[in-house]
N, C-alpha and C positions, 0 to 999 in steps of 0.2 A: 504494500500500500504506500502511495507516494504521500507527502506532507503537504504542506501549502507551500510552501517554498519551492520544494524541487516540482509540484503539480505548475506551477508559474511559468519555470524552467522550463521544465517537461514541452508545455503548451508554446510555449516563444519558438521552443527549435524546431516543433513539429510545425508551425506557422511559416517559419522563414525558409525551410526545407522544401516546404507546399508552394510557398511561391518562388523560391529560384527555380523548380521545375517548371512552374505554369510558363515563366518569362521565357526560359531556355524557348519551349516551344511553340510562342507567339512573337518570337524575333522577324521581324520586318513586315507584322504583321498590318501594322501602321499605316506604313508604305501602301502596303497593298489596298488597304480602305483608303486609302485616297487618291490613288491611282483610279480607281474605280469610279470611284464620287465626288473627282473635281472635273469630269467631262460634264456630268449629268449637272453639276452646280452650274458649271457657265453654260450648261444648255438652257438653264430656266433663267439665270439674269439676260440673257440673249435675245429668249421669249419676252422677256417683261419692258426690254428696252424697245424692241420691236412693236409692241401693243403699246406702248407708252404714243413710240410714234403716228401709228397708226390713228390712234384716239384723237391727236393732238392735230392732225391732219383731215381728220372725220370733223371736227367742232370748226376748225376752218371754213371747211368746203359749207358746212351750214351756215357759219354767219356769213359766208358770201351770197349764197344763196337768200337771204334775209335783205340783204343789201341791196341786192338785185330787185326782189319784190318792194323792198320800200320804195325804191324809184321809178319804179314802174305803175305803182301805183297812184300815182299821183295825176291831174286832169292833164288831160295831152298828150300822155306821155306814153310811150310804145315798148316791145320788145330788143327794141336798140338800146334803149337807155337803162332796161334792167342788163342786159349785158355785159355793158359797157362798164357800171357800177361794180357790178361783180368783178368781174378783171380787172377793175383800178385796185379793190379792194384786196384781190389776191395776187394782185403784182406787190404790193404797197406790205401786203403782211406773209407771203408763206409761196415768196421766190422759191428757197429753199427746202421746203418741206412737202409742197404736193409738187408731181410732174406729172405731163401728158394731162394738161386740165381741158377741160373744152366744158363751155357754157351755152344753157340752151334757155330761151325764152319762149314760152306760147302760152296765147288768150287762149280762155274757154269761152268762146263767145263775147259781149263787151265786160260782162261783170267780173270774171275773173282771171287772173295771170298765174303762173307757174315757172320757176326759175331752178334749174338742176344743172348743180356742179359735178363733175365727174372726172376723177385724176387717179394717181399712184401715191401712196405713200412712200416716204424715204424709205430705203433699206441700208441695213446698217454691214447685211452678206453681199462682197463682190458679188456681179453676174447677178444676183437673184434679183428680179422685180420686185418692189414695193406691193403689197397690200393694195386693192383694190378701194375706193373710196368713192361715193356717190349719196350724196344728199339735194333734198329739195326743200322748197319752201314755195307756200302759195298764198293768197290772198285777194280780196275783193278790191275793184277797181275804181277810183273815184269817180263821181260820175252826178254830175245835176237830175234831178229829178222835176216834175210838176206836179201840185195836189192831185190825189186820185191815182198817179202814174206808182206804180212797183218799185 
C-alpha cells in the first residue's frame, strides 16, 4: 500500500510518462492540422471578400437605378434623362467596382418608368469574372391631371 506521499509521486510519474508518450506520437501533428485548415480558412475569407464585393456593387447598381427613376420622373422628362442620370451617377461612384454596366430605361405607358442597371462585380481571382449584378427601380411619372380625369 502506497502513503500519501509516495501515492503523489507514484501519480506525477505515471502523468509525465503518459504524456511524453502521447507527444512522442503526435509530433508534427500540428503541422498537419494546419496544413489542412489554412486552405479551407483563406477559402472562406476569399468567399466573404468576394460577397462583401458583390453586395457593395449590388447596392450600387440600385441607387443608380433610383437615380435614374428620380429623373425620369419628373414633367418632360424621358428615358434619356433617367439614363443619362444613372451613368453620371455610376461613373461618378463605382468606376471601379461594377464592369460591363449597361442601363436601360422604358415607360409603361405615360404613368410609369422603369430603370435596370446590369454589370459585373469586381473579382478579386485572376481570369474569373465578377458576380453577376442586376437591379431595378420603378416609379410613377409626373404628370398634370384635370378634375374628374385618373
Amino acid at each position: 500500500m502506497l502513503t500519501g506521499a509516495r501515492r503523489v509521486g507514484w501519480l506525477v510519474r505515471t502523468v509525465a510518462r503518459a504524456r511524453s508518450a502521447d507527444g512522442e506520437n503526435e509530433r508534427g501533428s500540428t503541422s498537419l492540422e494546419l496544413a489542412i485548415l489554412f486552405p479551407v480558412l483563406l477559402l472562406v475569407i476569399t468567399g466573404l471578400v468576394q460577397f462583401g464585393l458583390w453586395f457593395h456593387a449590388r447596392s450600387l447598381a440600385l441607387v443608380a437605378a433610383e437615380e435614374g427613376v428620380t429623373a425620369a420622373r419628373t414633367y418632360h422628362s424621358g428615358e434619356g434623362a433617367a439614363t443619362a442620370r444613372a451613368r453620371q451617377f455610376l461613373d461618378n461612384n463605382a468606376a471601379d467596382t461594377l464592369a460591363d454596366i449597361t442601363v436601360t430605361a422604358s415607360r409603361s405607358g405615360a404613368e410609369r418608368i422603369r430603370v435596370e442597371v446590369t454589370g459585373r462585380a469586381l473579382s478579386i481571382l485572376p481570369g474569373v469574372p465578377g458576380p453577376a449584378v442586376a437591379q431595378s427601380a420603378q416609379g410613377p411619372v409626373e404628370r398634370f391631371t384635370t378634375a374628374g380625369d385618373p
